[in-house]
C-alpha positions in Angstrom: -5.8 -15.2 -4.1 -9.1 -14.4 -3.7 -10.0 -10.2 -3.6 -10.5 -8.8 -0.4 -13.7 -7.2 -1.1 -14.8 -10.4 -2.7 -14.2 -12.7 -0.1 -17.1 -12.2 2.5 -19.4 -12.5 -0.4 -18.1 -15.7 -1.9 -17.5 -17.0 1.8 -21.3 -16.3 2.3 -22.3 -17.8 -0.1 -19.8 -21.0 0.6 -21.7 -20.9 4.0 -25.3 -21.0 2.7 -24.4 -23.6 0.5 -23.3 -25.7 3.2 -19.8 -26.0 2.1 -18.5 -24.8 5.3 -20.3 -28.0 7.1 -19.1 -30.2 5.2 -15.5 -28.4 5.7 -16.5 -28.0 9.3 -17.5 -32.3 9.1 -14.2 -33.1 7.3 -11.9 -31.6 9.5 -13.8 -32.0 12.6 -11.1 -34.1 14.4 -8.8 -31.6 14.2 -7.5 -29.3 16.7 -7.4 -25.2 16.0 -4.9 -23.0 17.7 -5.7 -19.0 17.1 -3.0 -16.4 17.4 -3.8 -12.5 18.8 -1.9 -10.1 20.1 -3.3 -7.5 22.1 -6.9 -7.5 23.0 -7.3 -3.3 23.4 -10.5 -1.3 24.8 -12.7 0.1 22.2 -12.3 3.4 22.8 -8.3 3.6 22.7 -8.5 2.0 18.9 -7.1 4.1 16.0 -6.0 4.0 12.1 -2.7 3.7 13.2 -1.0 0.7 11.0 0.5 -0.8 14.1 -3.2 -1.6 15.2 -4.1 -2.5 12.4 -1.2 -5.1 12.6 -1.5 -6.6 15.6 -4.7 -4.9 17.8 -8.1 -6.1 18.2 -10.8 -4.3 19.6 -12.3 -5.9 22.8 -15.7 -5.7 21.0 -14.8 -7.1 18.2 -12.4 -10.1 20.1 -15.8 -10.6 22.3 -17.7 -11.2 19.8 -15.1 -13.5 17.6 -15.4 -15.9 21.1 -19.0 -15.7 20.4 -18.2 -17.6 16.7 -15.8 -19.9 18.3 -17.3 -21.2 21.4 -20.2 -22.1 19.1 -18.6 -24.1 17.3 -15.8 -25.5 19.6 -15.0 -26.7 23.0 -11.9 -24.3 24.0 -9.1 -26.2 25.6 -5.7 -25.3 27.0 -4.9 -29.0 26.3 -2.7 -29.8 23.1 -4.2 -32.2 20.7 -7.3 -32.5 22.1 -9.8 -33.7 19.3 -12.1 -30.9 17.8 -11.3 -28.3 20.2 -9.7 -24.8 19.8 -6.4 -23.3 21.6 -6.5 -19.9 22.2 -2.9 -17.8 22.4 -1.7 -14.4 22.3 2.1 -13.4 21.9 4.5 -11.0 23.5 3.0 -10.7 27.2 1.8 -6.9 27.1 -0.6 -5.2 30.0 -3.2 -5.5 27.4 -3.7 -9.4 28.2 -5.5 -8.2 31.3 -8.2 -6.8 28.9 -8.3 -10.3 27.1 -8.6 -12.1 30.4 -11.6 -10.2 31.1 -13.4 -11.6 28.1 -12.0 -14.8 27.9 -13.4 -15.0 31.7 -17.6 -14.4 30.1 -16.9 -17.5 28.9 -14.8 -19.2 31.4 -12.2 -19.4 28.6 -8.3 -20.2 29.1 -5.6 -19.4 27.2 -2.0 -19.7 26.6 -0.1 -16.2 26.7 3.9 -16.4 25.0 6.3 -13.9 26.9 9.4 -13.0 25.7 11.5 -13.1 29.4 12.4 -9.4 28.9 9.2 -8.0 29.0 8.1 -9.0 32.4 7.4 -5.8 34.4 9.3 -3.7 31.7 8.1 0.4 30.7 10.1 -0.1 27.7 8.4 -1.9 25.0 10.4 -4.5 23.2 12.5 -3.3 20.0 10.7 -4.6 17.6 7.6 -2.5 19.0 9.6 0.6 19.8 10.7 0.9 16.1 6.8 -0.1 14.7 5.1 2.8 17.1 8.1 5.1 16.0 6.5 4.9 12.3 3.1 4.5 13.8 2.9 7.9 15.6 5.8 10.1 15.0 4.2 13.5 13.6 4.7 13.7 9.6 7.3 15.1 8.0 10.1 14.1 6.5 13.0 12.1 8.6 16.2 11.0 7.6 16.7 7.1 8.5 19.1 4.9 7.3 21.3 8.1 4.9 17.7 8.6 2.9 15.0 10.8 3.4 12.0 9.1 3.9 8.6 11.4 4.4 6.3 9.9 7.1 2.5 11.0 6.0 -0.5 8.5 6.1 -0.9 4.9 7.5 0.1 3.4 4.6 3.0 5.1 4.2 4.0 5.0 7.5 3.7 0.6 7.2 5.4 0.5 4.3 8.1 2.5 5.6 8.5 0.5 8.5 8.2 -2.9 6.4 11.3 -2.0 4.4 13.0 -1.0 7.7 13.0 -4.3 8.9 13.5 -6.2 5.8 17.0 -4.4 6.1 17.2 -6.8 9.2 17.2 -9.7 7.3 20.4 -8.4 5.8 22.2 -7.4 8.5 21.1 -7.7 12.0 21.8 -4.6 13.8 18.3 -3.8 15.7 20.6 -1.9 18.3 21.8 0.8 16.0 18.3 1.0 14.2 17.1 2.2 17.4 19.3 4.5 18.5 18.8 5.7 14.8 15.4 6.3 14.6 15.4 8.4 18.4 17.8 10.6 17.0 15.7 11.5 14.2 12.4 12.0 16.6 12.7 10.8 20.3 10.7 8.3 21.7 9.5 9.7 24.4 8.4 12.5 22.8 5.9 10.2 20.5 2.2 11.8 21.1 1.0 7.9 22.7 -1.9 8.6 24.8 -0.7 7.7 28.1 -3.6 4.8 29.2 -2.9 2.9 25.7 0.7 2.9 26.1 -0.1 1.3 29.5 -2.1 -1.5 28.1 0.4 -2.0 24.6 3.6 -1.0 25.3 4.3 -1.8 29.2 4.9 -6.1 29.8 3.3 -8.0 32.8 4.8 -7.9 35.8 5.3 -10.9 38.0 2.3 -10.9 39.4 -0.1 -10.4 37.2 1.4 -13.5 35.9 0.9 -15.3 38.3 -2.7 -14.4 39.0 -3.0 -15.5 35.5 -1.6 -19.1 36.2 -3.7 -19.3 39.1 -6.8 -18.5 36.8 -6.1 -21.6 34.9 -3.8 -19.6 32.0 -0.9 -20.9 30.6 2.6 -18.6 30.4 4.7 -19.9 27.7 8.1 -19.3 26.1 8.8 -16.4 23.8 12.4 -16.1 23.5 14.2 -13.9 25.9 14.1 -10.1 23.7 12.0 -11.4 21.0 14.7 -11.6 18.5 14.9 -12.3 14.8 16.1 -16.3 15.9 16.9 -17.3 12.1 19.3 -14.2 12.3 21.0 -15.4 15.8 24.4 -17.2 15.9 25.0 -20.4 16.5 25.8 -19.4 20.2 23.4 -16.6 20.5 20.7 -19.3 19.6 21.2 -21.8 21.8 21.7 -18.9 24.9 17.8 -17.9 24.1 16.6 -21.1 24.1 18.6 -22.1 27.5 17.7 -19.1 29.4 13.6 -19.8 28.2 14.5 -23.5 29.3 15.5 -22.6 32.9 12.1 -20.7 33.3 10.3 -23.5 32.8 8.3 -24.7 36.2 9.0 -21.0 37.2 7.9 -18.0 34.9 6.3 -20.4 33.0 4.0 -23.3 33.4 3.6 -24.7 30.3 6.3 -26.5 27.5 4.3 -25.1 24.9 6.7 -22.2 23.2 6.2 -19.6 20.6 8.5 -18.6 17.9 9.0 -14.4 17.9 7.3 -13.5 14.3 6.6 -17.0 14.0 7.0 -17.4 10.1 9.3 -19.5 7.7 12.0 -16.7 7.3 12.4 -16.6 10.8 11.7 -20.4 11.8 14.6 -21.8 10.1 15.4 -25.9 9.9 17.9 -24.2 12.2 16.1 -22.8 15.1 13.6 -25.5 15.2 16.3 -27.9 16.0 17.8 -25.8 18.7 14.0 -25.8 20.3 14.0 -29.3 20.1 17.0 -29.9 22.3 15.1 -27.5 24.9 13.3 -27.8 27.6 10.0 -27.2 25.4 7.6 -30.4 23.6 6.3 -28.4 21.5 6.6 -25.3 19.7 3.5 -23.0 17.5 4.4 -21.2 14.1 2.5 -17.6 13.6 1.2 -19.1 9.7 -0.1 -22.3 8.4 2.0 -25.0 8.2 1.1 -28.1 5.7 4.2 -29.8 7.2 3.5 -29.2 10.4 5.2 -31.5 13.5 5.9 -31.0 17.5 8.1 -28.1 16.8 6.3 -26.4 13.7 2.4 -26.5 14.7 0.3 -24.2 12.8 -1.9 -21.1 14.4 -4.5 -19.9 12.5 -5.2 -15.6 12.5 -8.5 -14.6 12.4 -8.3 -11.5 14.4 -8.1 -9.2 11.1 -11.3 -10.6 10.0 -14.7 -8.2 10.5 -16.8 -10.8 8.7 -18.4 -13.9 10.3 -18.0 -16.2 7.0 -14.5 -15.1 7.2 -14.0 -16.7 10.4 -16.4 -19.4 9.4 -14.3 -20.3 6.3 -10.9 -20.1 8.2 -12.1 -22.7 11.4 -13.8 -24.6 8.9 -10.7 -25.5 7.2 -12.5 -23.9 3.7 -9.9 -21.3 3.7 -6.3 -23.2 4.0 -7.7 -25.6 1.4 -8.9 -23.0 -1.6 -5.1 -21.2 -0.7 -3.4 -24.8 -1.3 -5.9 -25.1 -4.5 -5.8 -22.2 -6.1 -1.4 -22.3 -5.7 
């Protein structure tokens, strides 16, 4: 891969060039779906690892919308020809801050919401455990019979990272919770109350609704945002059921969204369960070269601060010097 400090350079160059037209001429049938997560006001955005993860700043979203409504027509309509898709996951407050750009540009978009998060003050697990590590005060914490110290960001992500690779080994997000609150409780976690407002507390039923009726599209997200690939056979086919019966209701679209979204967790497995749902079509959080109905690709730009960066990526340039250099 190509060295992060390298890559604006070499991508500016590609752009001068004009290797990014003709990427941007080659693949300009195609459609582009981008993934985000929570669009968050400038001046609630810190080094915390958890934004750094899954935060933009509004700014900085504002002007990425800038980049792509040059270049594309944006489109809530699957499989239309040269257009972009815009979609955020998991159905936080913070989608009202995103509506409020997307709206300069009379933009829609599809939001993915997990059926537990609607109206909820508790944030789903997998965000409880990541703003545990995010903003618990350092020290050192015993979690899982080890003593871990809890110091800077990076730290602080690479702690949580190994946490939940333990879940790939033995699904037990329940006692991992109650784990980590008795080592520092949640609600005692220094979250300034306005963010936690925006990230941490779901939509509620109608500001989903004034969404739909703003042309935005509510699609599926499972029902707790589980692990799916780590589901039983029954478990499975629950979550995709009780999404299914939403449909026409909570939400207006057949368009779903795998929780994490990559090819641990979208198994041959769980794609075939979503295929016998009520869904058409279902989005991956990655590139997918084999992509089909039920494994369509996003693309993520939102870590990028450098236009050829984002130029690269929509061009195409990007997925194709990562399949070449392999």
């Amino acid at each position: 891969m190509l060295n992060r400090k390298l890559r604006p350079f070499i991508y500016g160059l590609c752009y001068y060039l004009g290797i990014l037209s003709l990427f941007y001429r080659i693949n300009r049938k195609k459609q582009r779906i981008l993934v985000f997560h929570h669009i968050i006001p400038d001046e609630y955005m810190n080094n915390s690892f958890e934004q750094a993860i899954v935060c933009t700043s509004r700014s900085r979203f504002d002007w990425m919308m800038s980049i792509v409504n040059k270049r594309f027509e944006v489109t809530t309509e699957l499989g239309r020809s040269g257009s972009v898709i815009i979609t955020f996951d998991d159905g936080y407050r913070a989608a009202l801050i995103a509506d409020e750009v997307l709206a300069k540009r009379a933009n829609k978009a599809y939001f993915f919401m997990p059926i537990s998060n609607v109206g909820s003050f508790v944030p789903l697990w997998i965000d409880r455990i990541m703003a545990w590590f995010a903003y618990v005060p350092e020290g050192e914490y015993t979690i899982a019979n080890r003593k871990v110290r809890i110091g800077d960001s990076l730290s602080r992500q690479l702690a949580f990272s190994s946490l939940i690779d333990t879940l790939y080994e033995k699904y037990d997000k329940d006692s991992t919770i109650e784990m980590l609150g008795a080592a520092y409780p949640y609600e005692a976690l220094p979250i300034d109350p306005a963010y936690f407002d925006l990230r941490f507390k779901g939509l509620t039923e109608e500001e989903l609704l004034v969404l739909k009726r703003k042309g935005h599209k509510i699609g599926g997200h499972s029902v707790r945002h589980d692990i799916l690939s780590m589901l039983d056979e029954r478990e499975l086919r629950s979550d995709f059921k009780a999404c299914s019966e939403r449909v026409g209701s909570l939400y207006n679209t057949d368009l779903y969204a795998y929780p994490y979204g990559h090819k641990r967790d979208v198994t041959p497995r769980v794609i075939k369960e979503c295929a016998q749902s009520a869904f058409a079509f279902a989005v991956m959080n990655e590139y997918n070269a084999e992509a089909s109905e039920y494994s369509l690709s996003r693309m993520n730009i939102s870590h990028y601060h450098s236009r050829f960066e984002i130029e690269a990526s929509l061009s195409g340039f990007t997925q194709w010097l990562k399949k070449w250099l392999r």
